[in-house]
Every structure is written in structure tokens, then in C-alpha cells.
C-alpha positions in Angstrom: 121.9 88.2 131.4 120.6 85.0 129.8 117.2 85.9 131.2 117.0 88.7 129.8 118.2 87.3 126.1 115.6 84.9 126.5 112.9 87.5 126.9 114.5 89.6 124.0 114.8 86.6 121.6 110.9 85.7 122.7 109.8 89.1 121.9 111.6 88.8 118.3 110.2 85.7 117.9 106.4 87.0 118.2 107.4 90.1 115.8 108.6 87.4 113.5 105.1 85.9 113.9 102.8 89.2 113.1 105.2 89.9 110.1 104.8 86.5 109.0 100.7 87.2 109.4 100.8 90.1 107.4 101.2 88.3 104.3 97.7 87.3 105.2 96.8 90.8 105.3 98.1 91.3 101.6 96.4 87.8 99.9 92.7 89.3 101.4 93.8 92.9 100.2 94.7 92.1 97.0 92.0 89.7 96.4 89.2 92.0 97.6 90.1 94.7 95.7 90.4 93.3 92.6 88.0 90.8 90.5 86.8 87.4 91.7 88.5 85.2 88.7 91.6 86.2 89.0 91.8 85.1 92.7 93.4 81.9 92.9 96.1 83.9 90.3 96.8 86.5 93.3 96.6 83.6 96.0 99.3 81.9 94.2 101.5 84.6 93.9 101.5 85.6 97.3 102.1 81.9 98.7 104.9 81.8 95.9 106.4 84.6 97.4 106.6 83.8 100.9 107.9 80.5 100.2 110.7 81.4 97.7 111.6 84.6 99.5 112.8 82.4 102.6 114.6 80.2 100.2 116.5 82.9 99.0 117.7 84.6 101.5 118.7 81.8 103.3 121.1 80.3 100.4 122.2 84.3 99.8 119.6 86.7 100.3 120.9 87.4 104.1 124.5 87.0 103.8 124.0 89.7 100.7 122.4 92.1 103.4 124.6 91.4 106.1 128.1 90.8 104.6 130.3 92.0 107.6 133.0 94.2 106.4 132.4 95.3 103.1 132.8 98.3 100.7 129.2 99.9 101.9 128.1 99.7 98.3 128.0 95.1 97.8 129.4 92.7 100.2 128.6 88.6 100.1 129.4 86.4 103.2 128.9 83.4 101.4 126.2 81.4 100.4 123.6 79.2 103.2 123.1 80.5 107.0 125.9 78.7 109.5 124.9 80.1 113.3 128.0 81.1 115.1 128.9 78.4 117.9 131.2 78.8 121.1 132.0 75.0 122.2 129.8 73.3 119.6 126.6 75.2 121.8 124.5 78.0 119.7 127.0 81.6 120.4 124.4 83.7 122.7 126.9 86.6 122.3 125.9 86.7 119.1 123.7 89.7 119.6 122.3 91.1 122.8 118.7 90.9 121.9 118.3 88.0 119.9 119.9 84.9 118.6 121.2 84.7 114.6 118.3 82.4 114.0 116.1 84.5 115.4 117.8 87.6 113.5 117.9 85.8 110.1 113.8 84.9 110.6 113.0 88.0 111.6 114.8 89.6 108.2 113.9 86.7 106.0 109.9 88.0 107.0 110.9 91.3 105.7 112.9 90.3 102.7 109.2 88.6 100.9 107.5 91.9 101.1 109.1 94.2 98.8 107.9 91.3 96.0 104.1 91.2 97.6 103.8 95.1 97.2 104.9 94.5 93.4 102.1 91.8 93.3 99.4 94.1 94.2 100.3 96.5 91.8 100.3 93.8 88.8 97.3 92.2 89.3 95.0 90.7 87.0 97.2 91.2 83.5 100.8 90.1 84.3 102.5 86.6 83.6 102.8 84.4 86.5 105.7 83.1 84.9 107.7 86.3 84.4 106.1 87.4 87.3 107.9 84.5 89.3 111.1 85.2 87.3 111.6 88.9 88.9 110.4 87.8 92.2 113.3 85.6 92.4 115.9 88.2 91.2 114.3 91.4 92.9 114.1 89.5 96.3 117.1 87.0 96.1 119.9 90.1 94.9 118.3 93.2 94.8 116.4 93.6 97.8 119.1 92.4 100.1 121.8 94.5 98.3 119.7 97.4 98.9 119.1 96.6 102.7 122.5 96.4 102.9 123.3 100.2 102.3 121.4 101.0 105.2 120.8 97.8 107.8 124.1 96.4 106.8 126.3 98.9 108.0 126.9 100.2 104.5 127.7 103.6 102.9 124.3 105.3 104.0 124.6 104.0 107.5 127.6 106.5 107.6 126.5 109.4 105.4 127.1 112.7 106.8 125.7 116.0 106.5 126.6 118.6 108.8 125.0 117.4 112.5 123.3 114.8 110.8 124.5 110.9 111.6 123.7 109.2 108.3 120.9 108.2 106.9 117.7 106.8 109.0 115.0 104.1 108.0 114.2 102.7 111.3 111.6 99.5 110.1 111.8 100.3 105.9 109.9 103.4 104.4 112.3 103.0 102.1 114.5 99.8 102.7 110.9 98.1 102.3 107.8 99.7 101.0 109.9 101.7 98.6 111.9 99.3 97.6 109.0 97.6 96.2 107.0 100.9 95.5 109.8 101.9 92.9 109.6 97.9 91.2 105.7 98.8 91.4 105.4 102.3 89.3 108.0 100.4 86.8 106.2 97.0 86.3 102.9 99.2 86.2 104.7 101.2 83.4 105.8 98.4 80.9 102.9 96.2 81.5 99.9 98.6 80.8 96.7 99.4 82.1 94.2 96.6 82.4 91.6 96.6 79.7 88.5 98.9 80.4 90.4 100.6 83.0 90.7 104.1 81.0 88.1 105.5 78.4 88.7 106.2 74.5 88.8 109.6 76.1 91.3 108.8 79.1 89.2 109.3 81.7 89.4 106.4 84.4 86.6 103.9 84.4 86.0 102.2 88.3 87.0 98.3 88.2 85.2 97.2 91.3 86.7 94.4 93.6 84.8 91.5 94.5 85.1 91.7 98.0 85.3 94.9 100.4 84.6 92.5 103.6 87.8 90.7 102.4 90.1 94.1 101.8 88.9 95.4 105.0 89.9 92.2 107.2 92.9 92.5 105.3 94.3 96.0 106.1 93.2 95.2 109.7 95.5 92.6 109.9 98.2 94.4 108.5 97.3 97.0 111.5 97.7 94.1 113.7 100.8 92.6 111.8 102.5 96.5 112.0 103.0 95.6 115.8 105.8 93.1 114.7 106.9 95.2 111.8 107.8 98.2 113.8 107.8 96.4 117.4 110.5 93.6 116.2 112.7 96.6 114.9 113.3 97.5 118.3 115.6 94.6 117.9 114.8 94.0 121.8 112.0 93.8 124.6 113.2 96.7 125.9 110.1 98.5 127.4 111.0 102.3 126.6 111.0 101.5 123.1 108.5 98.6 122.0 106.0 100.7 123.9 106.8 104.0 122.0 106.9 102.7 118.8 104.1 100.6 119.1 102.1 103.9 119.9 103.2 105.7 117.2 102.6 103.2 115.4 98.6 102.7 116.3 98.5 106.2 115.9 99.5 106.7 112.8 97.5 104.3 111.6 94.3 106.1 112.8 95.4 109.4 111.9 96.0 107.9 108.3 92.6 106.5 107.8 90.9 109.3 109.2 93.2 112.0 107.4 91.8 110.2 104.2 88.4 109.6 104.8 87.9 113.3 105.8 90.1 114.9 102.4 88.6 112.4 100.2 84.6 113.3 101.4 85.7 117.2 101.3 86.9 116.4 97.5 84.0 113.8 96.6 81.3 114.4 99.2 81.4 110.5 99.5 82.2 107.7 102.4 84.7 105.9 100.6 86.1 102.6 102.3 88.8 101.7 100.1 90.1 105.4 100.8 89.6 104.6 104.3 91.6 101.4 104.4 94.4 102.6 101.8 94.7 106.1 104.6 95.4 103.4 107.4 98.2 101.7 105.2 99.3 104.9 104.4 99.8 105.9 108.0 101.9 102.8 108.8 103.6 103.3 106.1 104.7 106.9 107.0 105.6 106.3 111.0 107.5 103.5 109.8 111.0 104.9 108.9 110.8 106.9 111.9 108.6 105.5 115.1 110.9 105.0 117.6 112.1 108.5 117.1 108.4 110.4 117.2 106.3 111.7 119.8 102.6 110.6 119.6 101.9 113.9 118.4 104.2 113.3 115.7 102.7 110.2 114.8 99.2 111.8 114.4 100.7 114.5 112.3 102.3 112.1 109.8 99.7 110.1 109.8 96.9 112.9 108.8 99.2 113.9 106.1 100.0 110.4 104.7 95.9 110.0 104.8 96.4 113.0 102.5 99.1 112.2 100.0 97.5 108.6 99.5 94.1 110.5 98.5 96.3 112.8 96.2 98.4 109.4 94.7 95.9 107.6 93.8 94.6 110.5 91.7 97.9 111.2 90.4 98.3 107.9 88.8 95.1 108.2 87.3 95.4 111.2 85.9 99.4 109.9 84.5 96.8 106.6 83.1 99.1 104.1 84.9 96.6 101.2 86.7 97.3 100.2 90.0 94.0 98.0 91.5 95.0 98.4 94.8 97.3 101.2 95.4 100.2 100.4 95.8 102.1 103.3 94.1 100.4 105.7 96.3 100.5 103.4 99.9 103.9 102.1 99.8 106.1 104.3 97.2 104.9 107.8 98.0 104.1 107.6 101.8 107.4 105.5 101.7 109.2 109.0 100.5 106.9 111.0 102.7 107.7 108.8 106.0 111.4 108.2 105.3 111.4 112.4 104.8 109.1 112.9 107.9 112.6 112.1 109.9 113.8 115.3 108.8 110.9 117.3 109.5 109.4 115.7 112.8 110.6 113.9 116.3 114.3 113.5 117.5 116.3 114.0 114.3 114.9 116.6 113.0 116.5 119.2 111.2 117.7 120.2 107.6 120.5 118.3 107.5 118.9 115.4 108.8 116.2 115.8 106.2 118.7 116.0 103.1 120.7 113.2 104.3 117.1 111.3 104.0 116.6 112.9 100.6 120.1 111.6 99.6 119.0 108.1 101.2 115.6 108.2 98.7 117.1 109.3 95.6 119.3 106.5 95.9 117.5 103.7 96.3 115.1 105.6 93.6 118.1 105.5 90.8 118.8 101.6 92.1 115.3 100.2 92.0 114.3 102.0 89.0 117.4 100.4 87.2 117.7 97.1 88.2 113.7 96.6 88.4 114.0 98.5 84.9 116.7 96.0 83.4 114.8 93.1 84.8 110.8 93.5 83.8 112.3 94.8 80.1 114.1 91.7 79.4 111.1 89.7 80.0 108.9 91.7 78.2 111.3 91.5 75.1 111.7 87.8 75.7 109.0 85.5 77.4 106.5 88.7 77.6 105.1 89.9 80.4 101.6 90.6 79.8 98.7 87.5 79.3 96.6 88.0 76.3 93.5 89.6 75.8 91.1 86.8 76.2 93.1 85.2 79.0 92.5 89.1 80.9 88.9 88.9 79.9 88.2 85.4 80.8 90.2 85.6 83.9 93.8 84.2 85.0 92.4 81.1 87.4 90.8 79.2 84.4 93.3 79.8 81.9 96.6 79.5 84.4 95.6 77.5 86.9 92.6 75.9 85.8 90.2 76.0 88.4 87.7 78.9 89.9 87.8 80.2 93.3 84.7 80.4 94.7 83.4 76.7 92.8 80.2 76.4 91.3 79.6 80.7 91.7 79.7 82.8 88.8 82.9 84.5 88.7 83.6 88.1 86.8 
């Protein structure tokens, strides 16, 4: 028995690794898909969150989204992370996968991501101050309240409807990429388009990154980093299920950046890379909420169709004149909603009660992101602001908030 918790907490603890990579993944993203002086800026930001993210949900952050017994709606176990102990020794009965350092790792890893996918969509205009400010409140309370509904053991865990056994998220469509997908179309919102982004006549106007080599190594490490995301949610090495879901997984991903490529070359008769590498994320986004549950078949359907509702995303928040340099809306928010829905329509659990127990499950955390993401980026922008002036935009965010230029004595634009 303890052999086989030490191969289960190993196994947790690499997963813990490749989720702590992917952070990685989403500085070279961002930063490649958006313009060369604001890098340090994004760099910052993402380093921020990581570190800060741990700290919170250490001192509540975890104990919010594991509470115990609760109401199913807010619980708090009390603040810091005490591992239970038998004899003054760590408790290995504590789970039979893992040990509760391992679990609260493994969690804290997830907890920073919801912030990063706000980050993306934010780039290049927003505060680093306020910026900081709702990082701290969006992943120290409402993230882990959030979680808590679902991961917790809370009221969604136990939803019924009909046949249906509650509601399912099985690595965070929603719990995750949604979560910050929802803070992303609101912070987007209040904060406004960068400037050139849309015409006198509304029509969108390109804003190149600086670096496609960068945004391409970092979706692939994401693709690599996926394999703890979805693996680790196995919450065990058991071999059944790390090796389905990591197939679904892989599969999904290709199916995405394929389903993309080929929608976005019949609509543009171009070979777009960005659409490419956006399809991928899309795909892993989509299997995510339900890979242990899908056949590869499944995987390559939902991932052909999340290729496809990126492609149509991105043009939708376009045409609705919101600015989003690296797609976040589209990526994490709508193939969030697509893969968290996909339970209902594909694999084990399908079925229409299934599916409207997820559609419960995503207008929910819908009416609580948009609220409390809402209450918080308003307050800042009536207060501190949340928007850096117009030469600070123009001049770019390294000089004027951190000054110093990322690439030295090169020209930066």
C-alpha cells in the first residue's frame, strides 16, 4: 500500500511540475504576441502571479476551496496549511493517491492561472498596480470560492437533473479557463481597446507581435504542460486513466490546431500561425472538462470544433470592438463553455440531462465571475484608474513602469 502511495504521490508531483512550466508557456505567449516594449511589463506580471498566487492560497486560498463541511455555496477552514499528522509522522491516510502537501501544490499550481489568462487579455494598456490589486483578490477569494462549488464538494458537486450526477469539470473548462475567461471579457470591457487597434470607421487594424518564434515555443509548452494539467487530475498513477486522458488530451490538441488552420484558410485563403497555435489551445481547452470521460474519437471531434469556435471568437470580439492581443476570450472563455458542455454531448456522460446540469454549472460561475470581477476592476477604475495614459501606451510600459527595455541596446516598438 505505501508503495503504491509513493508511486501516486511521485506521479502528482511531476503534474505539479508541467503545471508549474506552463506558466512558461503563457510569459513566451504573451510576449510574442504582443509588442516588444511592453515585455518586461508582461514578464512581470506573470512572475507576480505565480509568486503571490502560492502565497495566497497557502494563508486562505486552499482552505477557501477545500473547507470540509460546508454550506456548498462558502466554507473557510481557517487560515495557513497544517498537514494532518498520526503520531507526530506526516498522515499517509490522508488521501490514497497523494499526500496533503502534494494535494495543496498540485492546487496552488492551478489557483495562479485563472489571473495569467486575465493577463494576456490586458496587455499592453492596463495598470500594473491595479492590475496587481485584482490579482490578489480574484485569486486569493474568488477563485478558490468558485473551485469550491465544484472540487470542494460543494452545491454543484451534487446538482441533479434527472439521470444526471451533478455537475462535471474534470481538470477546469470552467473551474479554470473560464473562471479567468469571464474576469477577461470584463477587464477587456472597462479598460478599452488599445490605441490604433480599431479604425475611425471600426474596422480592426492588425497590431503585430514581436515575436512568433516566441508564441510558438510557448503554446508548445503549454501542449507539453497539458500532460500535468489533465494527467495530475487523475489524482493518481493509475494506468487506465493517466493514459486515457493523456490521449485525449494530445488529441485534442491536434484536432484543435488543425480544425483551425483548415476553417481559417477556407475563410481567408491564408496560412495563419497564430490561428494555428490559438486552435491548439483551443483544443486543450475543450477536452479538459471532460478527458477522462472521452474516447479518442471524441477528443478529435471536440477538438476540430474548438479549432472552429476559436476562428469564429476571435472574429466575434472584433466585430463587438473589444481588444484582446492574444485571445484569450475566444481560447479560454468560449472553448471553456464549449468543453465544459462537450460532457453533455460526447463520451460517458452524455445525455440531456447531463448537458443541462453543465449548462446550470456555466451560467453560474458566468453570473459569479462577471459580478465579483465586475465589482472589483470598477472600483479601481473609479479610484486608482485602471488604464496607463496615452503616452505611457505609446511609448511603451517597460520604460515608463519599470524603467528599463527588454531586448537592451535594440530598438523596441
Amino acid at each position: 500500500m505505501e508503495g503504491l502511495l509513493t508511486v501516486n504521490n511521485v506521479w502528482m508531483m511531476l503534474c505539479t511540475a508541467l503545471v508549474f512550466f506552463m506558466h512558461l508557456g503563457f510569459s513566451f505567449l504573451e510576449i510574442g504576441l504582443t509588442r516588444s516594449k511592453n515585455t518586461i511589463n508582461i514578464l512581470f506580471k506573470n512572475v507576480f502571479i505565480i509568486c503571490i498566487g502560492l502565497l495566497l492560497y497557502a494563508l486562505c486560498g486552499f482552505n477557501l476551496m477545500y473547507p470540509g463541511d460546508f454550506n456548498g455555496f462558502i466554507g473557510f477552514a481557517g487560515f495557513g496549511i497544517e498537514a494532518p499528522l498520526v503520531d507526530g509522522s506526516l498522515d499517509l491516510a490522508y488521501n490514497e493517491g497523494y499526500t496533503y502537501w502534494t494535494d495543496f501544490l498540485f492546487q496552488g499550481m492551478f489557483a495562479a492561472t485563472a489571473a495569467t489568462i486575465v493577463s494576456g487579455a490586458v496587455a499592453e494598456r492596463i495598470k500594473l498596480g491595479s492590475f496587481m490589486i485584482f490579482t490578489i483578490i480574484y485569486v486569493g477569494v474568488v477563485y478558490p470560492i468558485a473551485g469550491s462549488w465544484q472540487w470542494g464538494g460543494g452545491f454543484l458537486s451534487t446538482f441533479t437533473i434527472g439521470e444526471a450526477e451533478g455537475f462535471y469539470d474534470f481538470a477546469g473548462s470552467t473551474l479554470v479557463h473560464s473562471v479567468g475567461g469571464w474576469a477577461a471579457l470584463v477587464a477587456i470591457t472597462l479598460l478599452g481597446s488599445r490605441i490604433g487597434k480599431f479604425g475611425k470607421d471600426g474596422t480592426s487594424q492588425p497590431i503585430p507581435g514581436h515575436s512568433l518564434p516566441l508564441a510558438a515555443g510557448g503554446v508548445l509548452i503549454l501542449w507539453l504542460g497539458w500532460f500535468g494539467f489533465n494527467g495530475g487530475s487523475v489524482l493518481s498513477a493509475d494506468p487506465a486513466g493517466t493514459s486515457l486522458t493523456l490521449v485525449t488530451t494530445c488529441l485534442a490538441a491536434a484536432a484543435g490546431g488543425m480544425g483551425a488552420f483548415a476553417f481559417d484558410w477556407i475563410k481567408n485563403k491564408q496560412y495563419d500561425l497564430t490561428m494555428m497555435l490559438n486552435g491548439i489551445l483551443a483544443g486543450l481547452v475543450g477536452i479538459t472538462a471532460g478527458a477522462d470521460q472521452m474516447s479518442p474519437m471524441d477528443a478529435i471531434l471536440i477538438g476540430i470544433i474548438a479549432g472552429v469556435v476559436v476562428v469564429l471568437g476571435v472574429l466575434l470580439v472584433d466585430k463587438l470592438k473589444l481588444d484582446d492581443p492574444v485571445g484569450a476570450v475566444a481560447v479560454h472563455l468560449l472553448c471553456g463553455i464549449f468543453g465544459t458542455l462537450a460532457v453533455g454531448i460526447f463520451g460517458a456522460k452524455a445525455g440531456m440531462d447531463q448537458f443541462l446540469v453543465q449548462l446550470v454549472g456555466v451560467a453560474c460561475y458566468a453570473a459569479f465571475c462577471i459580478i465579483t470581477s465586475g465589482i472589483i476592476l470598477y472600483t479601481l477604475k473609479a479610484t486608482v484608474g485602471i488604464r496607463v495614459s496615452k503616452d505611457e501606451e505609446m511609448e511603451g510600459l517597460d520604460i515608463h513602469e519599470h524603467g528599463m527595455s527588454a531586448y537592451g541596446d535594440f530598438v523596441t516598438k
